[in-house]
C-alpha positions, -999 to +999 in steps of 0.1 A: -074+426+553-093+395+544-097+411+512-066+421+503-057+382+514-079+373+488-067+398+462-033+381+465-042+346+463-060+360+429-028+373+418-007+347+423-030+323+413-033+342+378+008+340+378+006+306+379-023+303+351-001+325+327+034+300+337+014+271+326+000+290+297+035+300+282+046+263+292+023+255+267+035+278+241+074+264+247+057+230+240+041+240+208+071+260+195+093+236+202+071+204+179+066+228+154+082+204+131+073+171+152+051+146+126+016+144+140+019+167+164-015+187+173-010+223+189-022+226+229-044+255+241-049+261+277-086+267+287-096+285+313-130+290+329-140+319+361-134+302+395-161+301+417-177+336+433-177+347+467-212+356+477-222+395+490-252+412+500-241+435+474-235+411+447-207+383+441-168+388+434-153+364+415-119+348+429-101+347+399-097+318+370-091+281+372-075+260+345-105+240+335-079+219+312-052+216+284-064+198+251-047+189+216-066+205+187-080+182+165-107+177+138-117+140+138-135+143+103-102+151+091-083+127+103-106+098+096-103+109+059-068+108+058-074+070+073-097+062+049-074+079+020-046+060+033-061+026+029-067+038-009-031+048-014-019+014+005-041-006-020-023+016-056+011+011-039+007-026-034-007-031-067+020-012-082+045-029-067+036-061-089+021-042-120+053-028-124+072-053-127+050-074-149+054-045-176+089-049-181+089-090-176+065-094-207+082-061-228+114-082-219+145-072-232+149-056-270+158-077-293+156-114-274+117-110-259+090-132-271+079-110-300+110-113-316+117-149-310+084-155-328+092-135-358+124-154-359+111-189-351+087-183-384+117-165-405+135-196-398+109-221-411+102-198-440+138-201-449+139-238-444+103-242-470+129-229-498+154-252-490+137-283-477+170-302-477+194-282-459+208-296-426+223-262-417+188-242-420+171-271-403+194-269-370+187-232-376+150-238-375+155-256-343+184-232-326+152-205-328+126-231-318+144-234-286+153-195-278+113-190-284+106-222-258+132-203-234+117-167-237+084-182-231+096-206-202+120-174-188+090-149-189+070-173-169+096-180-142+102-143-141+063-144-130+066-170-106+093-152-094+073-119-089+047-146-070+073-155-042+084-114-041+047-108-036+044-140-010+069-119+011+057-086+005+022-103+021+045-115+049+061-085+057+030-066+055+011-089+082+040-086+106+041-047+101-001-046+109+010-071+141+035-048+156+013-015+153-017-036+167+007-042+200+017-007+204-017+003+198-026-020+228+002-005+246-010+028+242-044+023+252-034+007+281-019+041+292-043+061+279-071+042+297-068+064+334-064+095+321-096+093+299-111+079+327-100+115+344-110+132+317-074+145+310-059+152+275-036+121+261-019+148+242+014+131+229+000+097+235-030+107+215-009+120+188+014+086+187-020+069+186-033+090+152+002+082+135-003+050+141-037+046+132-026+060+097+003+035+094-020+009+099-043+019+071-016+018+048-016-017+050-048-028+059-087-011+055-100-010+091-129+011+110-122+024+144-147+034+174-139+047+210-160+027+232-181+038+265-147+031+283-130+057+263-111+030+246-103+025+212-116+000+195-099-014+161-123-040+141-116-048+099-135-037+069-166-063+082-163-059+117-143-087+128-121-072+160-083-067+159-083-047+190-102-041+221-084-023+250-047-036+257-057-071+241-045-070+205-061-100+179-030-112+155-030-121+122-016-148+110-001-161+072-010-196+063+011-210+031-014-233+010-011-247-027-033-218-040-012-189-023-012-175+011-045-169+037-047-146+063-061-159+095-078-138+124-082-164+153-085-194+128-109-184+104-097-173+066-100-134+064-082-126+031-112-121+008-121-091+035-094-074+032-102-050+002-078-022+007-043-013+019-011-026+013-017-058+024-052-060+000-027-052-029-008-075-024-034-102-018-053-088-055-019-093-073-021-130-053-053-140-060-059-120-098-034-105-114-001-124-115-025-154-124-043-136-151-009-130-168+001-165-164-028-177-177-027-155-206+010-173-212+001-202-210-026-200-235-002-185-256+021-211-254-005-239-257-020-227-293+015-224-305+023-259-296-010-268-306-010-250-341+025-262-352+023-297-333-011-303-358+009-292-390+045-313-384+027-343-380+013-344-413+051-344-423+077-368-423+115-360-414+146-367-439+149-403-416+114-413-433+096-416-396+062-394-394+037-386-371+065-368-344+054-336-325+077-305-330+071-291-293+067-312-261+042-296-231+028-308-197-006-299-201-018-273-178+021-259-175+024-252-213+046-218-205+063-234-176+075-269-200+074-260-235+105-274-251+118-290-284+107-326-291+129-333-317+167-343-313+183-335-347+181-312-377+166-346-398+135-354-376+123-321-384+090-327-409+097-302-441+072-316-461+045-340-463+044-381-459+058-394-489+066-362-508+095-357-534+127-346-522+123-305-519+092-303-509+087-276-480+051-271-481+048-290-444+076-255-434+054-232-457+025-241-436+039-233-401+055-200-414+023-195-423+010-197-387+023-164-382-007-147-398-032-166-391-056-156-366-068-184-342-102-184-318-084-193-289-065-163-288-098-143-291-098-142-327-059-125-331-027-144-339+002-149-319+017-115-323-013-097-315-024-118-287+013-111-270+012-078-279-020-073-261-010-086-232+017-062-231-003-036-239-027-046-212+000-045-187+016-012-195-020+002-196-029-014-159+007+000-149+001+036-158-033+035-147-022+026-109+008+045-111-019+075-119-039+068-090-012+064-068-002+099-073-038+116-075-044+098-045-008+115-035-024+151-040-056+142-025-036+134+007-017+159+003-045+185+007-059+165+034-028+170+054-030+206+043-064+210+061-054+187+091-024+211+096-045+246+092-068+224+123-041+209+148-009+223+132+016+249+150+016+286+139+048+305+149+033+335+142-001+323+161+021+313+190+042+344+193+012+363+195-006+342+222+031+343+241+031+388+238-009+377+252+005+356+283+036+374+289+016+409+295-012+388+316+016+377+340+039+412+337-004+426+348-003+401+371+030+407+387+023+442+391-009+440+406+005+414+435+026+446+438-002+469+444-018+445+467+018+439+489+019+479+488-017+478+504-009+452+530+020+468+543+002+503+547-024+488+561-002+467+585+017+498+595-017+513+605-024+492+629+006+492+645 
């Protein structure tokens, strides 16, 4: 009877493998469409023999454990291509925008405000005299100090969008560190157990992958079982529950990132927040450097001519355009007051003369070394150029980089992903294990019963 005792503990024991085993199915089936979520298989391994002269009979199978399927390759390329796609989307969030605040709007952009602010003093070199084509020459010397000024703000502008973008960014990496911290604080004993974190674990990758959108990290698990969170150099953001915060320090020269004090930002290469930081430190300066060199040589170029002229008031010498050196873009602006202290020809010339207005018209197409050998026009339309060009380019990336997720995903899915069709066939598996088992804790109560009736 000690036998058949044993037979029936096998049963039931294998009814209670094949419940946990469809338990497990129910759970995959019902996440099928739960982000992040890696399938569970049950494992099993033989319990342990009973020992015969004859030989050994096993007592049936253990569940040696339940465990998420997941390919770690995979999933640290999809961190690492993450931190790619963070960095395009940052950068395009400027680039962008810089396209259309240097294309401007047809019709009153910089481009045409130059052509105009030339046509104007071309007009005014035929008729030296008039007062109505010198307020004219004026009227369009100011809308071309606007655009310039208005582009430049628009950039500054952009600057303080970009300031908060940084800001935002830092708190978003901040918050993920402390749930991160959270989670491996609950994590901790059953690693230490060797159990499964399943969902934890999952909540842990999907975080991990929001994190390197915004910022390129490397991650270890360390003899504890921890995880371990450092930046692209090493420096530690995260060891067990204790979470290292970033913080934003405002300066004259832009924003720094701090990690306990010291000045990170030139480490952070990649993510959302190293876009953001690259449009900071690069980019939007570039442009407003190229703007202000722009504006400079114009002020420069027609400043130099007009003050070899002399107005209708007989006073010489005056500058056309007044600057802050330094902020040319920012300040340009008329000097003059009225139409008759604008210089239409040279000191001491005969009434008609517009040679001094032939000159700056002239400016037009004339090609300068400051502006790398182009004139005005090209120079501007350059820069445009150059920003529509970077634009595309990113915009590119970003959705290469879209596809080359896309496929990682793919492959992660085919790895820890949740087959209906897979998981209806392991469910027919289980459900005939346990209808097998059932029927032979049938057999076995048949047995027990006739053998119980013998003995009585």
């Amino acid at each position: 009877m000690s036998g058949l005792f044993s037979d029936l503990r096998v049963g039931l024991k294998s009814l209670s493998n094949m419940e946990a085993a469809m338990s497990v199915v129910s759970e995959n089936i019902a996440n099928v469409n739960t982000p992040g979520y890696s399938r569970k298989r049950i494992i099993f391994e033989a319990g342990p023999a009973q020992i015969y002269s004859f030989g050994s009979i096993g007592q049936g199978a253990d569940i040696a454990r339940i465990e998420s399927v997941r390919d770690s390759f995979i999933e640290n390329r999809i961190r690492f291509e993450m931190q790619m796609k963070g960095l395009l989307e940052g950068q395009e969030f400027g680039l962008s925008q810089i396209e259309t605040i240097l294309a401007g709007s047809a019709g009153s952009g910089i481009p045409d405000n130059l052509s105009r602010f030339f046509n104007s003093f071309l007009e005014l070199a035929s008729d030296p005299s008039s007062i109505p084509l010198r307020q004219s020459v004026l009227s369009e010397a100011e809308k071309l100090a606007f655009s310039i000024q208005d582009t430049f703000r628009r950039l500054d502008s952009l600057d303080v969008d970009n300031r908060h973008q940084i800001t935002d960014s830092v708190a978003s990496i901040n918050s993920i560190l402390g749930e991160l911290a959270q989670l491996n604080a609950e994590l901790a004993p059953l690693q230490a157990s060797g159990v499964d974190g399943g969902g934890l674990k999952d909540r842990q990758q999907e975080l991990l992958n929001q994190l390197s959108q915004e910022i390129d990290i490397q991650t270890y698990t360390n003899e504890s079982g921890s995880l371990v969170i450092t930046n692209s150099t090493g420096r530690l953001l995260l060891v067990g529950d204790q979470p290292r915060q970033l913080q934003v320090k405002e300066t004259t020269h832009g924003q720094q990132i701090l990690l306990q004090g010291q000045d990170i930002s030139s480490e952070i290469k990649a993510g959302r927040l190293g876009g953001f930081l690259d449009l900071q430190r690069a980019v939007i300066p570039s442009y407003k450097d190229a703007l202000n060199t722009l504006a400079s040589e114009l002020v420069q170029q027609v400043n130099a001519i007009h003050q070899g002229g002399e107005g209708l008031d007989g006073i010489t010498g005056r500058d056309f355009f007044s600057v802050v050196s330094g902020q040319e873009a920012r300040t340009i602006a008329v000097a003059l007051s009225n139409g008759e202290e604008l210089a239409a020809g040279p000191t001491g010339s005969a009434e008609g003369d517009g040679s001094i207005a032939q000159q700056i018209a002239d400016l037009r197409n004339q090609s300068f070394p400051g502006l790398g050998g182009g004139t005005l026009d090209d120079y501007y339309s350059q820069l445009v150029f150059e920003a529509g060009l970077d634009s595309r380019y990113v915009k590119g990336s970003s959705e290469l980089q879209s596809q080359v997720l896309t496929e990682l995903q793919n492959q992660r899915d085919s790895v820890s992903g949740v087959s209906l069709d897979e998981e209806a066939v392991n469910l027919i598996q289980f459900q005939r294990s346990y209808q097998a088992s059932a029927q032979f804790i049938r057999v076995v109560d048949s047995l027990l019963e006739e053998t119980i009736n013998l003995i009585r």
